[in-house]
One Martini backbone bead per residue (centre of mass of N, CA, C, O) as a GRO file, in nm:
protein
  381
    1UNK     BB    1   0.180  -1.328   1.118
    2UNK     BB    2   0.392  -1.517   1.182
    3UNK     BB    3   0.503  -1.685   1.403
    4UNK     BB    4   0.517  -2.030   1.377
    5UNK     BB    5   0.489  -2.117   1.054
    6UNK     BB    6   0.784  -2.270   0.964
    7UNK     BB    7   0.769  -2.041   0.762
    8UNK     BB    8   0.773  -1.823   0.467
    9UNK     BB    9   0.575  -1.587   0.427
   10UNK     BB   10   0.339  -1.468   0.170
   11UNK     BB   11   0.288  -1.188   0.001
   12UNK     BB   12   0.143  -0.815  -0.037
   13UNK     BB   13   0.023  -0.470  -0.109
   14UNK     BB   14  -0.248  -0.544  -0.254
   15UNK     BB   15  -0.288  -0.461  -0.512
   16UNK     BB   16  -0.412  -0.535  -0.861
   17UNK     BB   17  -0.560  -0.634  -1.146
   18UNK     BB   18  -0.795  -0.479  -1.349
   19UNK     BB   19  -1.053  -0.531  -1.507
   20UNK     BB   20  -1.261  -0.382  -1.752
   21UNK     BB   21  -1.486  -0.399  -1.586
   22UNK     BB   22  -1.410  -0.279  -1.318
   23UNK     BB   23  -1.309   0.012  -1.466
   24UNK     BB   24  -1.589   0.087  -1.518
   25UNK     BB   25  -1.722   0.107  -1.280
   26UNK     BB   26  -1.552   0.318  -1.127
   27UNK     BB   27  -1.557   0.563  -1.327
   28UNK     BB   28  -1.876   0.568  -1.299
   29UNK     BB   29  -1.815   0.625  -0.977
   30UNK     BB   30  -1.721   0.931  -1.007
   31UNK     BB   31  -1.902   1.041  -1.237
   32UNK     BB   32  -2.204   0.961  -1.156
   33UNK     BB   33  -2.348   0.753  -1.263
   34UNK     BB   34  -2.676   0.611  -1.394
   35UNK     BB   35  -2.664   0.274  -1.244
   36UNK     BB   36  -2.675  -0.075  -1.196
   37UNK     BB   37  -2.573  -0.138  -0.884
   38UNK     BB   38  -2.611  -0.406  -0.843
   39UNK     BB   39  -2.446  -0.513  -1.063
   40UNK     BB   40  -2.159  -0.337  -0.982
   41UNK     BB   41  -2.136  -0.497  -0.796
   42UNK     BB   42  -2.099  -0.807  -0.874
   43UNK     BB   43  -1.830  -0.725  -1.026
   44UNK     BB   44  -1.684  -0.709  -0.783
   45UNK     BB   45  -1.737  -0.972  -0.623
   46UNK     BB   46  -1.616  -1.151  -0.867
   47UNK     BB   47  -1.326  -1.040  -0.860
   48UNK     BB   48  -1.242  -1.120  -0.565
   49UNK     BB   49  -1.287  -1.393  -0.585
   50UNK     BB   50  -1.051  -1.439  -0.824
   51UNK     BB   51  -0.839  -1.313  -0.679
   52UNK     BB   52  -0.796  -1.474  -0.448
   53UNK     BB   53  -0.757  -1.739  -0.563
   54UNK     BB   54  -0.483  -1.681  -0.759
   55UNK     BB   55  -0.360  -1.629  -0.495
   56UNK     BB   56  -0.364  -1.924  -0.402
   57UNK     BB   57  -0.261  -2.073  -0.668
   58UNK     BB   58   0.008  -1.935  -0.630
   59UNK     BB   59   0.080  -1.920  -0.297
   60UNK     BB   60  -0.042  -1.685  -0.115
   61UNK     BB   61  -0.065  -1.645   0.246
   62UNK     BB   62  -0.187  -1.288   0.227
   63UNK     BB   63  -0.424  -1.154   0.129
   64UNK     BB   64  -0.624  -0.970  -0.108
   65UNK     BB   65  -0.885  -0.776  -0.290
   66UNK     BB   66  -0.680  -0.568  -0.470
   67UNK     BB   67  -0.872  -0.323  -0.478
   68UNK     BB   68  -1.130  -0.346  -0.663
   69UNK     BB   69  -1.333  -0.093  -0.519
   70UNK     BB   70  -1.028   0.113  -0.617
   71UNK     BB   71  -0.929   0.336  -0.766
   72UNK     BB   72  -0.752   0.442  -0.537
   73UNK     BB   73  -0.557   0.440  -0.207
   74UNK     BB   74  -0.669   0.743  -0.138
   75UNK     BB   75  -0.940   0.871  -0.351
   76UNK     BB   76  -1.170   0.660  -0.181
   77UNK     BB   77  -1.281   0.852   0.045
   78UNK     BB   78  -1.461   1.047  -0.119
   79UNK     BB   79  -1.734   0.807  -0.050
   80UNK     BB   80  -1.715   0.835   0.271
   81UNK     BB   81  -1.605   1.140   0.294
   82UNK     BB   82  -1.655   1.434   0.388
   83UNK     BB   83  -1.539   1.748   0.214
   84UNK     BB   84  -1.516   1.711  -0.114
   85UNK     BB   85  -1.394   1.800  -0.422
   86UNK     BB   86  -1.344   1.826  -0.728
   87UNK     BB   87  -0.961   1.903  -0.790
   88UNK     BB   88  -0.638   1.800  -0.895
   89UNK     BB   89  -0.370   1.873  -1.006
   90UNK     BB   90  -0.067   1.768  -1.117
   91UNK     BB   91   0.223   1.671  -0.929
   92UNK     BB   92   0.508   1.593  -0.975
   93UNK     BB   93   0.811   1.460  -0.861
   94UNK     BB   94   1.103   1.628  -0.852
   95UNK     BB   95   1.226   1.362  -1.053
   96UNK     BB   96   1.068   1.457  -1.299
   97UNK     BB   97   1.075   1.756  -1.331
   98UNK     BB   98   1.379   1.757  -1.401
   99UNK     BB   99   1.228   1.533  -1.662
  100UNK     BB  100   1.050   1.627  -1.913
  101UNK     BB  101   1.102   1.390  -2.105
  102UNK     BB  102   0.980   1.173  -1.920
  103UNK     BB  103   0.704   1.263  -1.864
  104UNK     BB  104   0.607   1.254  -2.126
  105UNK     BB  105   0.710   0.947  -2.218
  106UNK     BB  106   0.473   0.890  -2.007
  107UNK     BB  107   0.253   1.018  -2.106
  108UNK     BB  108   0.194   0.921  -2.393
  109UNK     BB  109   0.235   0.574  -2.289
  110UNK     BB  110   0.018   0.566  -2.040
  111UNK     BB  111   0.194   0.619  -1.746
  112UNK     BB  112  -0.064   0.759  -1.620
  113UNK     BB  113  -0.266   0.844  -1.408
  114UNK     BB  114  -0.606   0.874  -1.409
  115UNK     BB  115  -0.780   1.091  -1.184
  116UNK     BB  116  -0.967   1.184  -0.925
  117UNK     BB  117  -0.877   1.485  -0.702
  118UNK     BB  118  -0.968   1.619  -0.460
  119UNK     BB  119  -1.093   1.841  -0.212
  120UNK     BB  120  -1.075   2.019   0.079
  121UNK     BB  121  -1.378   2.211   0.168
  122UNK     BB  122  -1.471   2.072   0.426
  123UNK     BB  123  -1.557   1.871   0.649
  124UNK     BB  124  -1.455   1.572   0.833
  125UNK     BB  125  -1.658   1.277   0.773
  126UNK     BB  126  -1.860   1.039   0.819
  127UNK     BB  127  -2.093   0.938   0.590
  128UNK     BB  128  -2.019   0.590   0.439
  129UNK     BB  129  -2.027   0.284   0.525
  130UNK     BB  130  -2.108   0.074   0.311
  131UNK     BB  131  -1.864  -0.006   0.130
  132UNK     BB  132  -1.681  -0.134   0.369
  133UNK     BB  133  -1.924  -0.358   0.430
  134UNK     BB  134  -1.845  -0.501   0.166
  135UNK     BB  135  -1.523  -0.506   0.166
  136UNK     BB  136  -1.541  -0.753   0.367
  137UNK     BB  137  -1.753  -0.928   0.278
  138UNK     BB  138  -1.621  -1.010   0.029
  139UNK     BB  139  -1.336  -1.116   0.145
  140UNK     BB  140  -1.469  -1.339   0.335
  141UNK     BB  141  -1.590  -1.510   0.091
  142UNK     BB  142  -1.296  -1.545  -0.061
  143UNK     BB  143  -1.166  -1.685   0.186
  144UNK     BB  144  -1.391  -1.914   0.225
  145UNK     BB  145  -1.351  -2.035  -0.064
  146UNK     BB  146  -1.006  -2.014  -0.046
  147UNK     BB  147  -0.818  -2.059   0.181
  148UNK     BB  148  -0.628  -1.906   0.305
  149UNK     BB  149  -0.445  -1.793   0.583
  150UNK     BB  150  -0.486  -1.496   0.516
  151UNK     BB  151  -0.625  -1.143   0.548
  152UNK     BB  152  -0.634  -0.832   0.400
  153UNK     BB  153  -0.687  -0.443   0.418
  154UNK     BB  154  -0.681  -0.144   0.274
  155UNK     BB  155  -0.581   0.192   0.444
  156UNK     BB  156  -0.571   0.467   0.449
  157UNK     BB  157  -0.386   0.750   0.561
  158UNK     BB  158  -0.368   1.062   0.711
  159UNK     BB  159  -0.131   1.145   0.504
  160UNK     BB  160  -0.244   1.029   0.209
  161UNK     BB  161  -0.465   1.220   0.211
  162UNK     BB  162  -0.312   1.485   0.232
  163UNK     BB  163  -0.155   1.468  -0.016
  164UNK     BB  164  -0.415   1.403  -0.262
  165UNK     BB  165  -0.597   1.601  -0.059
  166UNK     BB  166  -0.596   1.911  -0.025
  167UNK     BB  167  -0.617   2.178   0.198
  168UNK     BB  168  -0.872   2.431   0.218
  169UNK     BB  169  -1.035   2.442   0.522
  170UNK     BB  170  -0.839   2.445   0.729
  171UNK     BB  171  -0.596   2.625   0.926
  172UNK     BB  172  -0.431   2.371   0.934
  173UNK     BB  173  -0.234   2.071   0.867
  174UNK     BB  174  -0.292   1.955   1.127
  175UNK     BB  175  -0.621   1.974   1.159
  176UNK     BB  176  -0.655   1.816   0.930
  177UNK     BB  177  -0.524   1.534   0.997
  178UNK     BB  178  -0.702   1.446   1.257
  179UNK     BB  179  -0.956   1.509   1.111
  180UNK     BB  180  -0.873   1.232   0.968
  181UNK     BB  181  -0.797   1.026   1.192
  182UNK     BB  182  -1.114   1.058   1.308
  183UNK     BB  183  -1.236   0.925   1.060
  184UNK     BB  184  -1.060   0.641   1.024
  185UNK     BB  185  -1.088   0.488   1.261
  186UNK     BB  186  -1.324   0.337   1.176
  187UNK     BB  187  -1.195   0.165   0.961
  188UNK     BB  188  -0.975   0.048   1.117
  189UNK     BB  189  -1.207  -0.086   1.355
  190UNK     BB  190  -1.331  -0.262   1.159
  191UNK     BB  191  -1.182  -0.417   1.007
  192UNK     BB  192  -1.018  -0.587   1.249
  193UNK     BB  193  -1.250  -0.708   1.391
  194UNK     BB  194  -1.317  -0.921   1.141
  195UNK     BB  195  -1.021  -1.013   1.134
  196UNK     BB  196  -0.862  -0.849   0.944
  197UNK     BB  197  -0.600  -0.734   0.818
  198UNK     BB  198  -0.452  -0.423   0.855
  199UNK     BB  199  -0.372  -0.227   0.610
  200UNK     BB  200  -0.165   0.102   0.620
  201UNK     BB  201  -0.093   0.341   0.418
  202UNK     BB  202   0.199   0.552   0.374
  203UNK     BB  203   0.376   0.741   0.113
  204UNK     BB  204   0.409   0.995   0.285
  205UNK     BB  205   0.658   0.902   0.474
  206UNK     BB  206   0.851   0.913   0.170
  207UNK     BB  207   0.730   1.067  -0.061
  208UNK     BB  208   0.672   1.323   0.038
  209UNK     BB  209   0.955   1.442   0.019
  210UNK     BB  210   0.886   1.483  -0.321
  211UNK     BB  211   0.631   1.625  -0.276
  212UNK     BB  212   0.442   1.836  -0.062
  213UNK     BB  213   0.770   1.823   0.068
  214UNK     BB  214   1.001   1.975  -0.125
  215UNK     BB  215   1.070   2.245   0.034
  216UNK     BB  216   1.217   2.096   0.244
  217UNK     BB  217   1.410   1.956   0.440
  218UNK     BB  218   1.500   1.661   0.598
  219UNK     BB  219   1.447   1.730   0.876
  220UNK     BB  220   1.184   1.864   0.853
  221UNK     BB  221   1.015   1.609   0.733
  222UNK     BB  222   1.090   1.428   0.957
  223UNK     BB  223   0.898   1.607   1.168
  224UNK     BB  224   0.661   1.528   1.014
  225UNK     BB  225   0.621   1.243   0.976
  226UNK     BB  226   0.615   1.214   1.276
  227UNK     BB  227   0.357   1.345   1.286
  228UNK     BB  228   0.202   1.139   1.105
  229UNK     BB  229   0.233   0.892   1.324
  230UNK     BB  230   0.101   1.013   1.573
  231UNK     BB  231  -0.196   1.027   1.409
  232UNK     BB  232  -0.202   0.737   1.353
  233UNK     BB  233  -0.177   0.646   1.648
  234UNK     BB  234  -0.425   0.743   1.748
  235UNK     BB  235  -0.629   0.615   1.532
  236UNK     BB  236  -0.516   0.307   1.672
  237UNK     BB  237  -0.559   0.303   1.971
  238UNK     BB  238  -0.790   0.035   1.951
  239UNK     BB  239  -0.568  -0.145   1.807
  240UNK     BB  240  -0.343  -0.403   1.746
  241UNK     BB  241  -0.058  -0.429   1.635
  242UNK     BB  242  -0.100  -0.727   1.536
  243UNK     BB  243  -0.328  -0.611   1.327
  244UNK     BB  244  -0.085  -0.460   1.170
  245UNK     BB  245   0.046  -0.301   0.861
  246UNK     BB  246   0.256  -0.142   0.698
  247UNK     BB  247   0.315   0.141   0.427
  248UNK     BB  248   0.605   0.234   0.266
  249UNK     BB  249   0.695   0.471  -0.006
  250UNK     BB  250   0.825   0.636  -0.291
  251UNK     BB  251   0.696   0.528  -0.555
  252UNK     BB  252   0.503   0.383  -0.816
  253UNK     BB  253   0.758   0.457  -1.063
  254UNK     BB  254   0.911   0.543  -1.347
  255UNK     BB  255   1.243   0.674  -1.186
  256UNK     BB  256   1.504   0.808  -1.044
  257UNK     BB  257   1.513   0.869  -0.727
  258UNK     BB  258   1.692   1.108  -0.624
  259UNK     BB  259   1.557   1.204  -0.378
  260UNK     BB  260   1.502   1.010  -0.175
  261UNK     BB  261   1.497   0.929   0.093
  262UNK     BB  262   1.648   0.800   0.303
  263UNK     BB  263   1.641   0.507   0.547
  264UNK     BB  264   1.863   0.628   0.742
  265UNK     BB  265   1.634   0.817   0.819
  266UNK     BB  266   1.357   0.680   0.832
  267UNK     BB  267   1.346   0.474   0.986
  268UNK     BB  268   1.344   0.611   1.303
  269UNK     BB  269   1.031   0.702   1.182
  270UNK     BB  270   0.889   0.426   1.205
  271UNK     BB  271   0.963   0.268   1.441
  272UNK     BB  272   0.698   0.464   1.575
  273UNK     BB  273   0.461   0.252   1.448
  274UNK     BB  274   0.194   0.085   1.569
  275UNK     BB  275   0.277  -0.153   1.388
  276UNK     BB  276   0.407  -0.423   1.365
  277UNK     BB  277   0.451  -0.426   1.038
  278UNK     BB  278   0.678  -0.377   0.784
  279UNK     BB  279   0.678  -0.217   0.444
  280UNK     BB  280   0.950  -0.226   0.192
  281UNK     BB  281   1.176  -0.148  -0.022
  282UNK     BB  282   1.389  -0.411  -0.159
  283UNK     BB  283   1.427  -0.428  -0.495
  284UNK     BB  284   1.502  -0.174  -0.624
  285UNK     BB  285   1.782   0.004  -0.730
  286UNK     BB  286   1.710   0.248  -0.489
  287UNK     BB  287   1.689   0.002  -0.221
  288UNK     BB  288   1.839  -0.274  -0.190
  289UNK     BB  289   2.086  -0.134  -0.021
  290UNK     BB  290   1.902  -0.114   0.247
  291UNK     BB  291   1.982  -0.356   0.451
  292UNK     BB  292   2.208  -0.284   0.617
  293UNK     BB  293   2.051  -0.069   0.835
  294UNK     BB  294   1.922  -0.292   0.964
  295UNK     BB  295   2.149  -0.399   1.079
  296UNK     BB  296   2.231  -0.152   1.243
  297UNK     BB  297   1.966  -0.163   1.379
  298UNK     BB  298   1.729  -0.107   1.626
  299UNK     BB  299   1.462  -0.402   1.613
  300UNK     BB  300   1.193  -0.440   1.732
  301UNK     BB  301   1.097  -0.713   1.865
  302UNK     BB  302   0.779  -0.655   1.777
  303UNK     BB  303   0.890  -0.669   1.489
  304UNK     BB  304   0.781  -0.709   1.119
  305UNK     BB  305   0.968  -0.790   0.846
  306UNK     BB  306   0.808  -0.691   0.442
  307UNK     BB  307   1.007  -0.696   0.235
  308UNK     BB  308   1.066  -0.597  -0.093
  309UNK     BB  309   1.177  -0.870  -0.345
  310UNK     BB  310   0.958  -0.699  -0.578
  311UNK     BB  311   0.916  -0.548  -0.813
  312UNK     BB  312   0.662  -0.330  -1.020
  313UNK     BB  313   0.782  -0.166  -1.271
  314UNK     BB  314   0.848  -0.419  -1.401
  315UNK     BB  315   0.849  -0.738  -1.607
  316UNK     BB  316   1.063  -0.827  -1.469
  317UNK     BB  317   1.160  -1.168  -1.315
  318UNK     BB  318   1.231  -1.284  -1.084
  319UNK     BB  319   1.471  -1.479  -0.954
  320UNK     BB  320   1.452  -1.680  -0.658
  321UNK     BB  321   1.746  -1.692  -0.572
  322UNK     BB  322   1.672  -1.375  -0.518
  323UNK     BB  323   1.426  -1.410  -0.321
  324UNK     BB  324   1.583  -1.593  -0.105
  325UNK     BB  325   1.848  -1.398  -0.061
  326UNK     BB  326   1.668  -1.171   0.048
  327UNK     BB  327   1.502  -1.355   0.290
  328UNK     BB  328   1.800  -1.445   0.448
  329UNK     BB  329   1.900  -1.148   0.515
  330UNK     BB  330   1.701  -1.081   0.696
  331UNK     BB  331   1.711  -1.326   0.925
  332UNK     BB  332   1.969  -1.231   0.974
  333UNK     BB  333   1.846  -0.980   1.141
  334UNK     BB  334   1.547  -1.113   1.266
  335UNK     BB  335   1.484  -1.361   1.188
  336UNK     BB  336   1.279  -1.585   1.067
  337UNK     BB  337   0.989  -1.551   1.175
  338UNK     BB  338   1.049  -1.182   1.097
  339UNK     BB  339   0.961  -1.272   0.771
  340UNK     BB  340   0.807  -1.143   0.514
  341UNK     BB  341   0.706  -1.176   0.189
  342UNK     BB  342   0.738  -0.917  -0.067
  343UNK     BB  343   0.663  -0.582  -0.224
  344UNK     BB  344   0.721  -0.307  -0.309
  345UNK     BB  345   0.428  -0.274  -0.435
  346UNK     BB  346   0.159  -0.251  -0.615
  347UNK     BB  347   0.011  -0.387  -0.951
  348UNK     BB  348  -0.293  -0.149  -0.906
  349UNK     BB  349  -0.274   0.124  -0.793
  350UNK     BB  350  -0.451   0.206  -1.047
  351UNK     BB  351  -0.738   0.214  -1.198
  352UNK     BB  352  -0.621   0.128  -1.578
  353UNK     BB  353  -0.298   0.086  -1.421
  354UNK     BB  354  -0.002  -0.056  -1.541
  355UNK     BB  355   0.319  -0.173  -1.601
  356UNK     BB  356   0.237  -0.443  -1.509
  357UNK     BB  357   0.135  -0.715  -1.669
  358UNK     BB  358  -0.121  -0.937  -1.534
  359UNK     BB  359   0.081  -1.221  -1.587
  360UNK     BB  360   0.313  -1.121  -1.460
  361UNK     BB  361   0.251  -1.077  -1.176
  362UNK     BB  362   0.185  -1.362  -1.118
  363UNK     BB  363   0.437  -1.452  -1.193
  364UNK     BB  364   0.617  -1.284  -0.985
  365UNK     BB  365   0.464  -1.411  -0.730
  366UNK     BB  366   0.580  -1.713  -0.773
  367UNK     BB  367   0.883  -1.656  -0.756
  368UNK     BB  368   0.828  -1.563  -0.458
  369UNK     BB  369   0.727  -1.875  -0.337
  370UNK     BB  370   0.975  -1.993  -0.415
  371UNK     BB  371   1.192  -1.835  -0.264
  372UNK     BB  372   1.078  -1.877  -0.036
  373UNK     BB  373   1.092  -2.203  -0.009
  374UNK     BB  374   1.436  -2.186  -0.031
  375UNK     BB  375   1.447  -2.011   0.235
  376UNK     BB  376   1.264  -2.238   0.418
  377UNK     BB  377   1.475  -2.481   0.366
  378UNK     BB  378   1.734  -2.321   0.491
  379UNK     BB  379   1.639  -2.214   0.783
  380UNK     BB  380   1.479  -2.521   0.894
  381UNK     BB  381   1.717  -2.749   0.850
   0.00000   0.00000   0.00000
């Protein structure tokens, strides 16, 4: 993904902002509303190519669909997957629950994301290939219209799949976990096949630790988490691992994150993930010193590392000098060849919300471009 590019190449996690009238679409296909189909794939796949160009034209070299097609990165599943139906109540953070004037002032001002979570009610098996298999056809027509370097397609984990729909039907929770992974394999092994890069979303691994898991200890999570490796791992068998990235995070909200567990606990279960990338954040201000960690660490030869050098919850732009320095930091611990430019987390995690202005977004993704360029000026010459 990186190797041999003689830059550093930049990225992002994924999602980005969706316009009204594509939140208008998927709003309509939860609610199984009855619309003229046809018309509303063709506002996705307009979307996506729009998507696509504008990253092109900021200078990202592996972009993404944006998310078009995607209510939220995790609980678009349920039109792919039997098992599911119904909601579930919204249980926030432990670091939000403990200041509910701030939860409160969050909801106020709607920043909180609005959208249904179902719960898995019976077996989980493949219903519909036909979404995936239009998502893959748009983003490859947006990529051939606008030739970026590369193009990647996100997937939900099933350890994320499993924090925001809950399990009434298996008897254990490692039962739902697999049989997760048995339905999502075929998703994983279809993206990969087309030449698309994998990239597998996974903010149970560190997020589950104050969310689902807020009552177990950190070194339970860790031990939970690794087991969400082992089965997302399983899930991979037959993907190359250089064909995967994943992304891994605190949660994308703005909030004190006090609870988050440390990168120094948490790096030693993720380096354990067979995803060649590594995705993580590494710019808002509870998580930017954890630089260090890497440096201490021994990083597989073989592990590419995604720093997020742009936050994404805040409308602040960073100055490039600072995008530059923080992947000269990271270069400096796994070298040059073995670091892309990347985002704390996505900029439309889910569709009608979004902390940060859609054109502020895209002056930080410029920035990161320049960013980019000023590190791999300096690291080339």
């Amino acid at each position: 993904m990186s190797a041999g590019a003689g830059r550093i190449l930049t990225t992002h996690v994924g999602s980005l902002p969706r316009s009204q009238a594509v939140t208008d679409v998927l709003f309509a296909r939860e609610r199984e509303e009855a619309r003229d189909a046809a018309a509303d794939d063709a506002v996705i796949a307009r979307a996506v190519l729009d998507v696509v160009r504008r990253q092109v034209e900021v200078g990202i070299d592996l972009v993404s669909d944006g998310e078009m097609s995607k209510i939220s990165y995790a609980t678009y599943i349920a039109r792919r997957l039997t098992g599911f139906a119904g909601d579930t109540p919204r249980e926030p953070g432990q670091d939000l629950v403990e200041f509910p004037g701030l939860l409160r002032k969050l909801a106020e001002r709607g920043s909180t994301a609005r959208y249904r979570r179902p719960r898995c009610v019976a077996a989980v098996a493949v219903a519909d290939t036909a979404p995936l298999a239009t998502d893959i056809r748009n983003l490859k027509a947006a990529a051939a219209a606008a030739a970026p370097r590369g193009a990647f397609m996100n997937a939900a984990s099933p350890g994320v799949v499993a924090l925001f729909q809950p399990n009434d039907y298996y008897r254990t929770q490692d039962e739902y976990l697999e049989a997760l992974a048995a339905a999502m394999r075929s998703e994983y092994e279809a993206i990969a096949a087309s030449g698309i890069i994998l990239q597998i979303d996974a903010p149970d691994l560190a997020m589950g630790r104050h969310t689902m898991y807020r009552d177990r200890t950190v070194g339970e999570f860790l031990n939970l988490a690794a087991r969400h490796i082992e089965v997302l791992n399983e899930a991979l068998r037959n993907v190359p691992a250089e064909r995967v990235r994943m992304h891994a995070c605190w949660g994308n909200y703005e909030g004190p994150h006090h609870h988050d567990v440390p990168m120094q606990d948490l790096l030693p279960v993720l380096l354990k993930a067979k995803p060649q990338g590594l995705l993580f954040e590494a710019a808002n201000p509870r998580h930017a010193h954890e630089w260090v960690v890497f440096r201490e660490a021994r990083i597989p030869e073989d592990k590419l590392l995604i720093p997020g050098v742009l936050t994404t919850t805040t409308n602040c732009v960073e100055h490039p000098e600072l995008v530059a320095q923080r992947l000269q930091t990271f270069a400096g611990i796994v070298g040059r060849d073995r670091v892309i430019a990347g985002t704390d987390c996505g900029f439309g995690t889910f569709a009608g919300f979004g902390p940060v202005e859609p054109d502020i977004a895209y002056l930080k993704l410029r920035s990161l471009v320049e960013g980019a360029r000023i590190a791999s000026d300096r690291l080339w010459r």
